[in-house]
Structures are given as structure tokens and as C-alpha cells.
N, C-alpha and C positions, 0 to 999 in steps of 0.2 A: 504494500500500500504506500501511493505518495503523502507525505506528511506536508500540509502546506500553511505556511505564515497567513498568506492574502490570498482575495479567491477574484479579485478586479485590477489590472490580471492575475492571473496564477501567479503566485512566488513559492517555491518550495520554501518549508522550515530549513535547509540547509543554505539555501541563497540567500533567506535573512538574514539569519546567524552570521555569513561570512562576508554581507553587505556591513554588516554593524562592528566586524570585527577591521572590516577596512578605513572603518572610522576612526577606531580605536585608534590604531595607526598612525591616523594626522592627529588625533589631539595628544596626543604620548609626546609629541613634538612640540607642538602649540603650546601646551600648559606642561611646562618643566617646575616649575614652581612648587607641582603637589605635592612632592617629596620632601620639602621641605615645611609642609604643613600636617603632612599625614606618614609621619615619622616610623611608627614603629608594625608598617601594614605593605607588604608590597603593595601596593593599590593597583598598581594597572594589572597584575600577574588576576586579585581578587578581582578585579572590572570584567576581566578575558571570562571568568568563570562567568559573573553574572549573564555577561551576554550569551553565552553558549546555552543558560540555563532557563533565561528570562520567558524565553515562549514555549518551553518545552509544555505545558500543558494543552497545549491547541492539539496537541496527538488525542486529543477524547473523538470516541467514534462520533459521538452527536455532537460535538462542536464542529468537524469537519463535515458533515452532512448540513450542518449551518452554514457553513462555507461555498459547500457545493449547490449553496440553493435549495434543498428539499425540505419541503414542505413539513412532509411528516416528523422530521427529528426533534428529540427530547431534550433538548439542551435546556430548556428552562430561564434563559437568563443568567447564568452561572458566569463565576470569572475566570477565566482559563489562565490566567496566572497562578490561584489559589492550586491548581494541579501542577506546577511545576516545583512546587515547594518541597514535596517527598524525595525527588532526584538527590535534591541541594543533602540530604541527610545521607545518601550514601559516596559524597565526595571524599577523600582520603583526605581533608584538610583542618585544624586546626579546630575546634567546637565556634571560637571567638569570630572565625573568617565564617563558617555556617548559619551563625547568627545573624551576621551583619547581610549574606547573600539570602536569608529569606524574608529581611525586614526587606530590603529594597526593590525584593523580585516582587512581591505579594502588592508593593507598594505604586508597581509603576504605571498603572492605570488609575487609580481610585486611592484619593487620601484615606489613609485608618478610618476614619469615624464614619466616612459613606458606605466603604468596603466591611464596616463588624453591622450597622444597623441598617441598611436597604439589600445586603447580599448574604454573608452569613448568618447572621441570625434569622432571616427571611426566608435562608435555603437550606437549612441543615438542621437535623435534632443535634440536642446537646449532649444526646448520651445516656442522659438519665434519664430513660421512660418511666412512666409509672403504668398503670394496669391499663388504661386508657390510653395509651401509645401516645403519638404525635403525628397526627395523619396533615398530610398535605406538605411535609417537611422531607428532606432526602436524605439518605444516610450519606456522609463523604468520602468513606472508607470503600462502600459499595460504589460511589461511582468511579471513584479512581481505578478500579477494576475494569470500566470501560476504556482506560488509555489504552493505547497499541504499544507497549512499554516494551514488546520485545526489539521494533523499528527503532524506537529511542535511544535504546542500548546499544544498539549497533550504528546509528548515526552516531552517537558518540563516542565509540571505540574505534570506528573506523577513522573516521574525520578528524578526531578532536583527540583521540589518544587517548581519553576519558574511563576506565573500565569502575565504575559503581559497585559499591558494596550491596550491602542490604539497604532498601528502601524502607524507612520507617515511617507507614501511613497512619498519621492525625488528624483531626480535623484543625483546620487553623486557626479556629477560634481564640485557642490560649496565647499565641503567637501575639494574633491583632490587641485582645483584651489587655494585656500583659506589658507593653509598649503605649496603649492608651491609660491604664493604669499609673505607669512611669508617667506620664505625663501630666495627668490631673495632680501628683505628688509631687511634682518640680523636679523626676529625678533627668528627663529627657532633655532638660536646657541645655546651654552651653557650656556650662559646670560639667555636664558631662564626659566620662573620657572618651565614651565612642562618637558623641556628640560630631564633629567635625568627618570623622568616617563615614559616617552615614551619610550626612548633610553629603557630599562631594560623591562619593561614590553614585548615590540617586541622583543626584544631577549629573554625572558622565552620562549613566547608563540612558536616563532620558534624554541627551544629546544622542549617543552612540544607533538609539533607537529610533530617534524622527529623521535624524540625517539617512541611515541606513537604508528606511523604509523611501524616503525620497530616491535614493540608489546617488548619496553625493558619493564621489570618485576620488576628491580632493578638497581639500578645506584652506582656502588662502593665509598666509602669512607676509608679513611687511620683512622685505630682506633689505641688504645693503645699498641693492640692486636701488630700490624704489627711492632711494633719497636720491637719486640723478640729478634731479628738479632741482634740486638744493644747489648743486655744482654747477650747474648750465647757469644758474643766475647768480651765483660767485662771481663765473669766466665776466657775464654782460658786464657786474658792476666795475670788476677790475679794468677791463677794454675802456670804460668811461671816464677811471682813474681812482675809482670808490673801490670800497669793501665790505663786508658786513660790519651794523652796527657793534661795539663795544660790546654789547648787553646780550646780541645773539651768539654770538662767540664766546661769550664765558656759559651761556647753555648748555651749548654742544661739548663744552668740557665738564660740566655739572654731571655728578652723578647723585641720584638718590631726590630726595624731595627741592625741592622750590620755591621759592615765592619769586614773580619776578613785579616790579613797579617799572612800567615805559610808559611815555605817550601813544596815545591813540593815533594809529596810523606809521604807529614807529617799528613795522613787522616783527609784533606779538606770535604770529603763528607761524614763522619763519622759527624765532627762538624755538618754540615747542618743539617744530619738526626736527631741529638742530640736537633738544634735549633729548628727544626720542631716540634717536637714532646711533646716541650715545648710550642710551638704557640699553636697546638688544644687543650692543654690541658688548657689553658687558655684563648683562646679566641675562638675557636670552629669552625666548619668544616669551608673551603675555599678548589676550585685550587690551586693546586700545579705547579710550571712551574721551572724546572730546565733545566736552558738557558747556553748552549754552543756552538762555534763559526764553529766549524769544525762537518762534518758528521761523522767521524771516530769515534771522539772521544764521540759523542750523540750515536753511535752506542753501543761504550763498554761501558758505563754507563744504557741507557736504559739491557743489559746483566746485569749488576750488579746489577741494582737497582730491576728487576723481577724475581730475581732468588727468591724461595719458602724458599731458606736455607741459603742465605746470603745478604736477599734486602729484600721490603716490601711484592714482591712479584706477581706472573703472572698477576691477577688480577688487582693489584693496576696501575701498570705503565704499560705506552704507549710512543708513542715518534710520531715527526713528523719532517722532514725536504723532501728536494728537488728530495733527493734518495730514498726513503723510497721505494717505487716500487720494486728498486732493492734487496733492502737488504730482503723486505719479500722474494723474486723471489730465492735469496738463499736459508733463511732458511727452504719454502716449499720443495726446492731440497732436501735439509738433512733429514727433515722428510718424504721424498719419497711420494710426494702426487703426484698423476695423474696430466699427462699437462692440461687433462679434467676440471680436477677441481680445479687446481689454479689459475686459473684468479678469480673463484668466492670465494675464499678463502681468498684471497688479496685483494679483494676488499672489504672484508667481515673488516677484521683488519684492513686497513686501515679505513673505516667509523667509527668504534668503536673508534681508535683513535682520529677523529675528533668531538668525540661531546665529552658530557661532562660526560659520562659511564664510565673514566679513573682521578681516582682522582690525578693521578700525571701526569704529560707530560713531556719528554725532549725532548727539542727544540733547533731551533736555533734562533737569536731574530726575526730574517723576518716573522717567523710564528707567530710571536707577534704585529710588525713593521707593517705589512699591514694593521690587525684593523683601523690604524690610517691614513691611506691612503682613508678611504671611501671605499673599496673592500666587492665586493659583498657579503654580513652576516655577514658585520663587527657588528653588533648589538650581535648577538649571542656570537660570539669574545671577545667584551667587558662584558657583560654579567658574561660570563665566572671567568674573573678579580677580580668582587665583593667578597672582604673578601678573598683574594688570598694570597698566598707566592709565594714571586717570589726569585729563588737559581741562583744568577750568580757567572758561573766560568769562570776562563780567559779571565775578562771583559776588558782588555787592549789589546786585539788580534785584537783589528780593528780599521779602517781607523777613518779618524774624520769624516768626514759623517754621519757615523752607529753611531759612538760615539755621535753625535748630536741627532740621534734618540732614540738612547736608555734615553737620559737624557730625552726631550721630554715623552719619554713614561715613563719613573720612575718620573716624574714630574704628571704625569694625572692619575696614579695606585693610589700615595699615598696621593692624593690633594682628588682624587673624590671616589674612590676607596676601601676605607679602607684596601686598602692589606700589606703588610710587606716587605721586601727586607734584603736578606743577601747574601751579596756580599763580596765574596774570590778571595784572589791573593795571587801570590809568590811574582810578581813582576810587579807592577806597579806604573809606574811615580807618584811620589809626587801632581805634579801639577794637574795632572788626578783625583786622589786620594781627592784633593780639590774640584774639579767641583762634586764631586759625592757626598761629605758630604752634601754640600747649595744646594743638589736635592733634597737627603732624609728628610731632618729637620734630626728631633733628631735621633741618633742612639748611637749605645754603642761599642767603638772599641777595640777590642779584638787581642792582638798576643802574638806568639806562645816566649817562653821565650829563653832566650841566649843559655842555657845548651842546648837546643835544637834544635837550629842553629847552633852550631858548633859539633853536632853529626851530621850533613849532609853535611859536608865540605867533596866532593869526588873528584875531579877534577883537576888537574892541567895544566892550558894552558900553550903550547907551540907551541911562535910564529915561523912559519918554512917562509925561503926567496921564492921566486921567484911564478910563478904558481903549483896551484894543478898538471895539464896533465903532467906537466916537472920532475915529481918527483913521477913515479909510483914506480919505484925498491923501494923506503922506503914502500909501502904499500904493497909491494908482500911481502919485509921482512916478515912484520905482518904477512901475511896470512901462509907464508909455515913456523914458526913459530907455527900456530893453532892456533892463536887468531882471536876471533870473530871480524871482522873488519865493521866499519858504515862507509862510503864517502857521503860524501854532495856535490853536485853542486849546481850553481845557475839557471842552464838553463837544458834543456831537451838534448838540442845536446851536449852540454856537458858528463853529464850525460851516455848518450849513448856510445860514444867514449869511457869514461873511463872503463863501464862496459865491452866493447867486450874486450879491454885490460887484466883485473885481473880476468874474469871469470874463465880465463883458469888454476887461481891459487889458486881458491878453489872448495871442492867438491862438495856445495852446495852454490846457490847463489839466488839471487833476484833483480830484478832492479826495481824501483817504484818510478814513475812519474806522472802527468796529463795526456799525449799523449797516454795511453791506453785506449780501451774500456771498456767500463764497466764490462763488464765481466771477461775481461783479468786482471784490477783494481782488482777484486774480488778474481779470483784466487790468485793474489800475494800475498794479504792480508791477506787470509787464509793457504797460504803456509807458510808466517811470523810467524802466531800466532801458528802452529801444530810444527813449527821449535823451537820456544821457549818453546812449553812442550816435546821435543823429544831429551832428552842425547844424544841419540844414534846417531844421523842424525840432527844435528843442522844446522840452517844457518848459515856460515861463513862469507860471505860475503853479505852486503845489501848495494848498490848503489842506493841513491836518491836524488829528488830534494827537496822542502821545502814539499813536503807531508809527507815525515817522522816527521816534526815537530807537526805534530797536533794529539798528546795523543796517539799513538801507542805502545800498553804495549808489550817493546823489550829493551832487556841488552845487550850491547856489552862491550867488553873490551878496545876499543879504538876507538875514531873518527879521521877522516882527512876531511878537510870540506875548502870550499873556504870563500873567508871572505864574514863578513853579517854585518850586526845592532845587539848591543850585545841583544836585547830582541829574533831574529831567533837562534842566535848561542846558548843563554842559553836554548832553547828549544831545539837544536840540541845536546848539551851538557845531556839532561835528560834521552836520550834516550845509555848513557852508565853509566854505574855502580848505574843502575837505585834501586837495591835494597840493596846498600849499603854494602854489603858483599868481596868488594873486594878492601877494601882499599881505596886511592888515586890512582884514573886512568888518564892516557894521555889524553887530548880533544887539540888535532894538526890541527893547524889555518895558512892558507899559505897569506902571506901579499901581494897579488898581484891578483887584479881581473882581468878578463878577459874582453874585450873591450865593450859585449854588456850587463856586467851586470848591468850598468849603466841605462836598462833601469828598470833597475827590483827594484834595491835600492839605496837610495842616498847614492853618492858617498865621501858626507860630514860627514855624519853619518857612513860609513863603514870607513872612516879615523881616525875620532876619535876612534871609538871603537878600532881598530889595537893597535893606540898609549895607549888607558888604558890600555888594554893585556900586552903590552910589561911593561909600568910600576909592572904590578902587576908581572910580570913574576921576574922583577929587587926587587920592596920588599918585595915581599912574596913567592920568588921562584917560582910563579905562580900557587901559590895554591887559587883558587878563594872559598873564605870565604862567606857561605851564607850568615851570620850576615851582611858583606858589600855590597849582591847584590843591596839593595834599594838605597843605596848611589853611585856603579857604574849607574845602570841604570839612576840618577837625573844626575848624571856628561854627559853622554850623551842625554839626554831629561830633559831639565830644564824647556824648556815649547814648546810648537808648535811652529815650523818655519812660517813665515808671510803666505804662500800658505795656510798651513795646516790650519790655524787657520781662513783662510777668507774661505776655504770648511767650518770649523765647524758653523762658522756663520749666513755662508750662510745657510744652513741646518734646524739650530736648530729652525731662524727666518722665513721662509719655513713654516716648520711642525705646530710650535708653531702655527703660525696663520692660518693652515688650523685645527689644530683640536679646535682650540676656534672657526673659523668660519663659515668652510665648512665639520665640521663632523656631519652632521647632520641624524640622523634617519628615515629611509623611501625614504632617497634620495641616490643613488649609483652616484658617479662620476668616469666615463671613464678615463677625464681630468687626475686623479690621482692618477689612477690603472696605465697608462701610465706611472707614475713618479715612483710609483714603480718600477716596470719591468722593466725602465733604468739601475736600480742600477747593473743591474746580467749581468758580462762582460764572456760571452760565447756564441756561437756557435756549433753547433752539428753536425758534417758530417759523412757520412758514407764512409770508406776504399773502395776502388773500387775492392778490392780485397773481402771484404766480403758483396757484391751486392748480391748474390745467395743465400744465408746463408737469409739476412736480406729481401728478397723480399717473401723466403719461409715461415720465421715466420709471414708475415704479412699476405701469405694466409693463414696458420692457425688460423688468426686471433690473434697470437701472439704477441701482440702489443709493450708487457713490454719486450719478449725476441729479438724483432729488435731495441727496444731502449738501451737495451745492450751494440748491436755491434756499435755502436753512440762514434766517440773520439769529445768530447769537447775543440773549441779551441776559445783561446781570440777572442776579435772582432779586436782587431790590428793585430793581425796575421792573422785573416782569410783576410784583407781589402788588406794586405802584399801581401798574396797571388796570389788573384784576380789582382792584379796592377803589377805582377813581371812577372805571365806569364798567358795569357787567355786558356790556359787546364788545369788548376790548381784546378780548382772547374766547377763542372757541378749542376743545378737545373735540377731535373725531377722527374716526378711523376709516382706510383703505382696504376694502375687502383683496387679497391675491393669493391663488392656487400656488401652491409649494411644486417642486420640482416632486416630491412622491404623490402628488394629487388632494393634499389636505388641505381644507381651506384655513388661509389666515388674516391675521386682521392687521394692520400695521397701523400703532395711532400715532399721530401728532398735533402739536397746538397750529393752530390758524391764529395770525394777530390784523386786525382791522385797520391798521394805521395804513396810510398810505402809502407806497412805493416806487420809487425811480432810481432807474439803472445810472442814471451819474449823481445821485445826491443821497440815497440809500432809504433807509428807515429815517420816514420823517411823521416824528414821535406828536406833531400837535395837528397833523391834520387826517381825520376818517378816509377810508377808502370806502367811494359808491360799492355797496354789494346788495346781494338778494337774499334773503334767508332761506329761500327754497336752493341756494346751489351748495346751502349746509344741510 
């Protein structure tokens, strides 16, 4: 009899086992590090066994007759892992290594808690009848007697070299109970000694197994080879008479942790690549995770860092964040692939990115963050980590919260982990700056030298009176003029207002906000980016809110911007005379906020910063000197506000004590997938005006392209909504046939405000509708 893995195509049980064994293979390379975290266990020799071992129960006569389609077989629902578990008792190995290969075998379908209460206990008697049996339950002993165990033994003898003792058939109830037990007692934490064993070994084998089953062949690695890019742009600068800066040169000779301080724009991701490539060469392959805060900006970076001719390259990097759907959904557009067949194309590159086939990722830290949440494969996740690099940019971009998590998690990489950390800023709080040193231990700090901070001195603030809206004629000046003009608001209606005002007063314009769909999002962003390589037809005018601040590679020659926190405004500030070629530019700051921006930023923090501007405007003519940015930002952020600082506390003592107590391996908690998911303050409604649009893509089964037409709004504003007038949002659902024939419902919110593809979600005026087309 053929004994088979998958029955869509066929894969025999021996072509799985030696697909997963080919896996092994590349990460035995990849991840050299585990040896030295999982000390006193050969690991990959115990990994070799689990995989030989992991699907041996799919040999039950009725699970293969499942396999094969027939109808009539008695398989019941049962887990065909829980039959591979009696082999693991006749291995010639160690009690300790028997242990650990049938927590992880039992384990790699279905965490503990689903696998003891929806399968064993639901499929098996416990042993103990009484006079009254236990009818409708199966004995385990009895059906293991349905394996073909004499094929077994001889696929393993033959194959594997493998010859098995005595099989000692249990039921696995005490196994699961017994490790869930350990666990309600605290013995299963990271106090424990197998602790780290388990955790790594289930996440290889779960790697070893979704790669295998894919049939990967080869698993990428960043070699010597790929820092080329680095050299070709050496040779240019040396031809010119330059070299690399100061600061990226002492990278590439840095070993171990980081901090590095440059100015923006003073190639930050040059040092990394520099530092990197000094790490494998001295301490040898790891993941790569280059962590940034915003989508945009993980966007143009994954671009940069895969390009064939100026990054590591296609192969090498991947990326993951929250949009990622969309941005493939584009790039498929560009390269003109069939509606047909981009859904399976997208979901082809995205799975690629999620395993470990990609030896670099850029990310955002959530895609790091939930590991430690207990989220479902966090084993894999962590996994992942062992003997890592991890590249944070514009680690100061986020709330104390995140900043709680991320110390947490730079705390568990480089304690348990053996991975590295180089971590770059322009500009980050001193005090911040502190909490990150006593996270890493030791590191070596690195910054960029004087001469080369006041070669980036571009900017001159000038404080203007009264509100932005009150003062358009100076900004039309600008535009009929012909300067490239950037406006900042702080709010969307704002924002809006002021764009239908000035649009009229340039030829080419853009507004760019949150309250677009994604689509609408998409186009603007690629209208921005084709504007900045386009002399001819440039954008003149861009109107936006704080989305222009996150890493949008755009030069303007002057801002006007309502007042912020100087960390938004220096961001807002980056985005003119970005490549330094045009001198000392205007950055025009008006000292008067408008009434609701108060809920968007403190209004203590926007006071102070006013008052430094104006000083600096009085002694330095208001040329803001990067050498002094570290010392403006410390004058406004000395340390966190009492709020701020009981979130970060709260947080840090939170996570801390769920991942020493409740990250446990083989157990998934809802409880704390829930706590994640808190964290993401939005909402998704669809325009009521693009209801037809989005119920059409959904019959097409076009899932990615109705989530699109989707504007994302806070959950204050959606609650706003709902409480100010009950037509303001509708719940209703999409009837559509599943691909096995079952009907399903797909609901979403309707929002009645009105809509326009260049101005977005405009929040004060009704869209005409009918009630009968809800």
C-alpha cells in the first residue's frame, strides 16, 4: 500500500518527509545561532527525528481513504498526528529527547487546549468505564491497530535507517493533560529548563513543514556577494573625489549592538547595510528585520533595498505590514497581470514573505510585537529571531505603549536570542535614548561628526501670527510665483477647505490624507512620486495632513504648516529642500491652532515648541542648526509627562510578565491576541456612494479590490458619528457562494457622508441615497 502525506496532488508520506528534510538542510545553515541557545540537545540531529516522525500517523486505513476521497470511511475527525506519537516510544533515544518529540509532534496542528477539549476528550474513552460503558467515544488503542505499521517500519528502516523497538500504545490524553497541567502551575514558563527546547524545536518543525509541503528547494541567504551595491557606490563616490561618510565607516567596522545618531538624509541605511555585513561576516547567517513605523515608508525601503542594482536585491528582501495586500494589488497592476490570476499571485508573495524563504524583512514592529502576544505561530515567529539582526529606524515615532513593547521585545531578542540591534535616529529624546542603552547591554555608539551636521543646516523657520485658513493670499503668493508649495494641516477638514481654496492656483496639485480609500490613497501616492521624477509636469502644490510626514521621498521649496510638537514639524520640515541643493529654504509655522486640534496634540507641547521657534528665529535668524536639533528636541521632551509615562509602565509590566509567564509553547491564548488587536484604532467603512463598485468586486470574488474602496476611520470618530446622527452608518451584509457551495454573508459598515475621489471622506456633508438600495 502507498502511504500518502496529501491526496491534491498525491505526495507520498516518503516525498514529504524528504521535502521537509531538505528544508532542514537550509535552515541548519541559516540559523547557526541555535547551538548556542539550545546547549545541551543536538537539536537539528532531534528536528531530523521529529520530521521523519511528524506525519507518520496519516498511515490509519481511514484516514487514507479520507485522503482518497471515499465517502464511506470512518475517520471520524480524529488527529492523525495523535497516531504518530507511539513510533516516537520505540526510538533508541534518550527518555528526555522522547519527551520533547511527542510534545511537538502531537503539537503541530492544534495548540494543547483545542487538541485535549474539541478532539481527545470528544474522541476517546478515558479508560475507566463503568457498567454503563461510554458509547459514542472510541477506544485509541483499538484504533491505532488500524495503522499499516508494518509499511511504517519498513519506510523507516529502509529510508531513514530507523529500526523501532517496541511500540508502547497510550492514549495521549496524559501527555496533553500533563503539559496543560505544567502550565496552569507556572511550571511551563521560561523558568523552565526545557522551556527554550520546545519553544525552537516547534517552531523549526513548523517551518520544516509548511516550507516542505510548498516543495521550497532552497531558502535565501544574504552572502558577501549581495553587499556589491555597497562597492559600486564607494567606486561613484571616490570617481567624484568623496567617500563614505565618517559614521558609515565606523558601522561597517562595529560589531555587536549600536546606536547610531546622523542627520536625516545622511545615509542611515547605507551604515546599517555596512553594519550588516560586518555581522555575517563575523558571526554568520541570522534574520534580518529592518523595522519601520509607517507603511509608506517600509514601502520605499523594501523598493530600495530589492532592487538587483542598488539593494541586496529581489530575492533577498520581503516586507510585511497591515497593507501589504494593497501594495502587491498595485504592483500586479503595473506589471499587467490578469485579474484571473492575481489573487493567486498575491497570495503566492505574500506567503513567501511570511516564512523564512526571505532573508531580510521590512517590517513594522506589530509584525514582531504579536510573537509576544501568544498569536497563533508565534513559535515559528520567535524561531525566526534566533541569531537575528534586528535595523530600527525612527525608533522615536511612537507612542509609549509601542515604546514599552519594543523595549520588552529588545529585552527577550538579546537576553534569549543571541541577535544584535542597530538602532538609528536623527532625532531622539535623550531620555529615550537612555531606556534603550540599559535594554541592549553593551553597545558601541556611533555619530555622524560636526563638519557634517552643519553641511545639513537647510531650513529657516519663520514664525507667521494668527491661523493657517486666515492667510491663504501668502501661499497663493508662493504658488503663482512657481514654487513648489507643501501645506500641512492638522485635521482632514481642514485640510480639505484649504485644498479646494489654492487648487485653483496651481497646475498641478494633490491632497493627501487618511479619509481616502485605499485606492484613491494609492493613486495620490503615485501621482507624488511620477511628479517628482517629471520636470516637465511637476506637483506644485501638495496639501496634507500628518501623512506626508512618514518618509515620502518629495522636495519642495517651501512649507506652511499649522503648529505641531517640534518632533511632527521636523518631519514636516524634511520633506523641503530634502536634497540639499537649494540652499537655506522657508519652513513657515503659523502660531495659532485651530480649536479641535487639541485633540490631536498637546496643547503644552505645541506651546513650547512655538516659543523655541521664535527664540531661535531671534538668535539664529531662525536658521534651525542640525548640530542643535538633539538639544531642541531634550528642551521640549526632557522626559514623559506623568500620563505618558504610567501608559509606558503600564505596558512594559503587562508584557514583561506575560512573556516570562504566559508565552508558553503549544498553548495559543485568545485572552491576548484580544490585547493585541486593541492596540489598532480604526475602522473601515464603505462610501455609500461606492456600494456598486464594492459589492461587484466581491462577486468577482475580488476581495483585496473591495477592500480598496474601504476609508479607515478612528474609532472616536466612527462612535462620533453613530451618537450625532443615527443615518450616519449602516451595518449590512453581502450575500456570496463559497468556493465549496455554502452560502455566506460578508458584512460591513456603509457611512452616508459624502465622497470624492480627489478630496476623500468629506465628514460635514450627506450623500443623496435611497433606503431601499439598503
Amino acid at each position: 500500500m502507498t502511504l500518502l502525506a496529501k491526496s491534491e496532488p498525491p505526495v507520498t508520506l516518503k516525498e514529504h518527509i524528504d521535502d521537509c528534510l531538505l528544508v532542514l538542510n537550509q535552515i541548519r545553515y541559516s540559523f547557526p545561532q541555535v547551538k548556542a541557545i539550545v546547549k545541551t540537545l543536538d537539536f537539528w540531529e532531534v528536528l531530523r527525528l521529529a520530521i521523519i516522525i511528524h506525519d507518520l500517523g496519516k498511515s490509519h486505513n481511514e484516514f487514507l481513504k479520507l485522503l482518497q476521497g471515499k465517502k464511506d470511511n470512518e475517520w471520524y475527525g480524529q488527529r492523525h498526528e495523535l497516531f504518530s506519537i507511539p513510533f516516537i516510544n520505540g526510538l533508541n533515544v534518550e527518555l528526555e529527547v522522547k519527551q520533547l518529540l511527542k510534545l511537538i509532534v502531537a503539537g503541530h496542528h492544534r495548540d494543547f487546549e483545542t487538541l485535549h477539549q474539541n478532539y481527545i476528550s470528544k474522541s476517546y474513552s478515558s479508560g475507566m468505564v463503568d457498567e454503563f460503558g461510554e458509547d459514542g467515544l472510541l477506544n485509541y488503542e483499538v484504533e491505532f491497530e488500524k495503522l499499516n505499521v508494518k509499511e511504517v517500519l519498513q519506510l523507516l528502516k529502509n529510508s531513514y535507517q530507523i529500526i523501532l523497538g517496541e511500540l508502547k500504545v497510550h492514549s495521549p490524553a496524559k501527555l496533553v493533560l500533563s503539559y496543560l497541567r505544567n502550565y496552569n502551575d507556572g511550571k511551563a514558563n521560561i523558568k523552565s529548563a526545557e522551556y527554550f527546547k520546545i519553544l525552537l524545536l516547534f517552531g523549526a518543525l513548523k517551518h520544516c513543514d509548511h516550507l516542505g509541503s510548498a516543495k521550497v528547494i532552497k531558502i535565501e541567504n544574504i552572502e558577501s556577494i549581495s553587499f556589491s551595491f555597497l562597492q559600486r557606490q564607494q567606486e561613484k563616490l571616490n570617481r567624484n573625489g568623496y567617500d563614505f561618510y565618517s559614521h558609515q565607516t565606523e558601522s561597517g567596522k562595529a560589531s555587536g549592538n549600536v546606536i547610531l545618531s546622523a542627520p536625516t538624509g545622511s545615509g542611515k541605511t547605507e551604515s546599517a547595510m555596512l553594519w550588516l555585513k560586518n555581522q555575517l561576516i563575523n558571526t554568520g547567517q541570522g534574520r534580518v528585520f529592518y523595522i519601520l513605523p509607517f507603511t509608506a515608508s517600509i514601502n520605499a525601503m523594501y523598493e530600495r533595498l530589492s532592487s538587483n542594482e542598488k539593494g541586496l536585491g529581489e530575492k533577498k528582501v520581503g516586507m510585511l505590514h497591515g497593507k501589504l495586500q494593497d501594495y502587491l494589488y498595485d504592483y500586479l497592476d503595473n506589471v499587467q497581470y490578469l485579474n484571473s490570476t492575481k489573487k493567486e499571485e498575491i497570495s503566492k508573495i505574500r506567503d513567501k514573505f511570511k516564512t523564512i524563504f526571505t532573508p531580510l524583512k521590512v517590517v513594522t514592529p506589530f509584525q514582531l510585537l504579536k510573537n509576544l502576544f501568544a498569536l497563533k505561530g508565534f513559535e515559528q515567529g520567535i524561531f525566526e529571531w534566533v541569531g537575528g539582526y534586528f535595523i530600527f529606524d525612527e525608533i522615536h515615532a511612537y507612542s509609549p505603549e509601542v515604546f514599552a513593547q519594543i523595549k520588552v521585545f529588545l529585552e527577550y531578542i538579546v537576553k534569549y536570542m543571541n541577535a544584535k540591534v542597530f538602532i538609528m535616529t536623527a532625532t531622539m529624546p535623550t531620555f529615550l535614548k537612555m531606556n534603550l542603552e540599559k535594554t541592549i547591554g553593551q553597545y558601541a555608539e556611533i555619530t555622524a561628526d560636526e563638519v557634517l551636521y552643519n553641511q545639513f543646516d537647510r531650513h529657516q523657520a519663520i514664525i507667521l501670527d494668527g491661523l493657517l485658513a486666515e492667510s491663504l493670499p501668502l501661499i497663493i503668493e508662493d504658488l503663482v510665483a512657481g514654487k513648489k508649495v507643501l501645506v500641512v494641516c492638522n485635521t482632514v477638514v481642514q485640510a480639505q477647505e484649504v485644498f479646494l481654496v489654492l487648487k485653483e492656483f496651481a497646475s498641478n496639485c494633490v491632497l493627501l490624507h487618511s479619509a481616502f480609500t485605499g485606492e484613491d490613497r494609492s493613486l495620490n501616492e503615485k501621482r507624488l512620486k511620477d511628479g517628482e521624477n517629471n520636470e516637465l509636469n511637476p506637483i506644485k502644490l501638495l496639501v496634507g495632513t500628518q501623512a506626508i510626514e512618514v518618509s515620502l521621498d518629495i522636495d519642495y521649496d517651501v512649507i506652511y504648516s499649522e503648529p505641531a510638537p517640534i518632533d511632527a514639524l521636523i518631519q514636516r520640515f524634511g520633506r523641503v529642500n530634502r536634497k540639499r541643493i537649494k540652499g537655506i529654504c522657508p519652513v513657515k509655522i503659523f502660531s495659532v491652532s485651530n480649536k479641535n486640534d487639541k485633540y490631536i496634540y498637546d496643547s503644552d507641547i505645541v506651546q513650547k515648541t512655538i516659543e523655541l521657534l521664535n527664540e531661535i528665529a531671534i538668535n539664529d535668524n531662525g536658521i534651525i542648526k542640525e548640530k542643535n536639533l538633539q538639544h531642541i528636541i531634550d528642551e521640549i521632551y526632557p522626559c514623559w509627562n506623568e500620563k505618558s509615562e504610567a501608559l509606558f509602565d503600564d505596558m512594559y509590566t503587562l508584557l514583561k510578565y506575560t512573556t516570562e509567564n504566559h508565552l508558553i509553547p503549544l498553548i495559543y491564548s485568545k485572552k491576548q491576541e484580544e490585547d493585541f488587536y486593541k492596540q489598532f484604532d480604526g475602522i473601515k467603512v464603505v462610501p455609500i456612494s461606492l456600494i456598486e463598485r464594492f459589492e461587484n468586486y466581491l462577486s468577482c470574488y475580488d476581495f483585496i479590490g473591495a477592500e480598496r474602496l474601504k476609508v479607515q476611520i478612528r474609532k472616536r470618530k466612527f462612535a462620533q458619528l453613530r451618537s450625532e446622527n443615527d443615518q450616519n452608518l449602516y451595518k449590512t451584509t453581502f450575500p456570496i457562494v463559497s468556493d465549496k457551495g455554502s452560502l455566506l454573508e460578508i458584512p460591513y459598515w456603509i457611512i452616508t457622508k459624502r465622497y470624492d475621489s480627489s478630496l476623500g471622506l468629506i465628514y460635514t456633508e450627506q450623500e443623496e441615497w435611497k433606503v431601499e438600495l439598503l
